[in-house]
N, C-alpha and C positions, 0 to 999 in steps of 0.2 A: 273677600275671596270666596266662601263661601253662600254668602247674601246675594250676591249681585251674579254669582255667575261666571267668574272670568278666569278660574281655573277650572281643569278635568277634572272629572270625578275620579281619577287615577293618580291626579296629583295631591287631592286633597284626602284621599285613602290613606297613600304613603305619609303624609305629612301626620296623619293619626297617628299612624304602626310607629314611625320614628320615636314621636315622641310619646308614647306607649311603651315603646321599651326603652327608650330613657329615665323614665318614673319607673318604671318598673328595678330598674339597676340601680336607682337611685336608694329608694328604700330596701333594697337587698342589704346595700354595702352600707348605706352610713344609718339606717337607725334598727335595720336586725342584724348587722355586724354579720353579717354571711361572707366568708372566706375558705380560702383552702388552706389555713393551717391542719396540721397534723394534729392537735389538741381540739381543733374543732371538728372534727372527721364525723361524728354522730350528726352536727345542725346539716351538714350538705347531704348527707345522707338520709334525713328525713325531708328535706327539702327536695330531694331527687324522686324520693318515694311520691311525695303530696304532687309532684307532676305530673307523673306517673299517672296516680289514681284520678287528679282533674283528666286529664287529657281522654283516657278513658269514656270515664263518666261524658263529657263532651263530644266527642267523636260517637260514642253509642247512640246518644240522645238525639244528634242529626241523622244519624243512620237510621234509625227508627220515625222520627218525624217526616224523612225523604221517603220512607217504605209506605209510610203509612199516608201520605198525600198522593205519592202512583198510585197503591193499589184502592182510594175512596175516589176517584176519577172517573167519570164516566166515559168510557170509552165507544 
């Protein structure tokens, strides 16, 4: 699919993202036992934080590397 060419590059995007966040849920729920009980209320709530703080950190770091390729551009 990807060797030869005979999917879009939109279809082989999505087919990442899908199973990206399939692995992704995967090891949430069955080997860090991530759920919404009421006894576990602190793991989702540090779990909510830590994405919080990537997403952050991530979002900034583009913001700054897209600031900083406009403004070293010769114009």
């Amino acid at each position: 699919m990807v060797m030869s060419g005979s999917a879009s590059h939109a279809a082989i995007l999505g087919t990442i993202l899908v199973t990206a966040v399939v692995q992704i849920v995967v090891h949430l729920v069955y080997f860090l036992h991530m759920n919404s009980k009421s006894d576990e209320g602190w793991n989702l709530t540090a779990f909510i934080f830590t994405v919080i703080i990537i997403a952050i950190v991530v979002i900034g770091s583009i913001w700054i590397m897209w600031n900083l390729n406009y403004n070293m551009m010769m114009h």
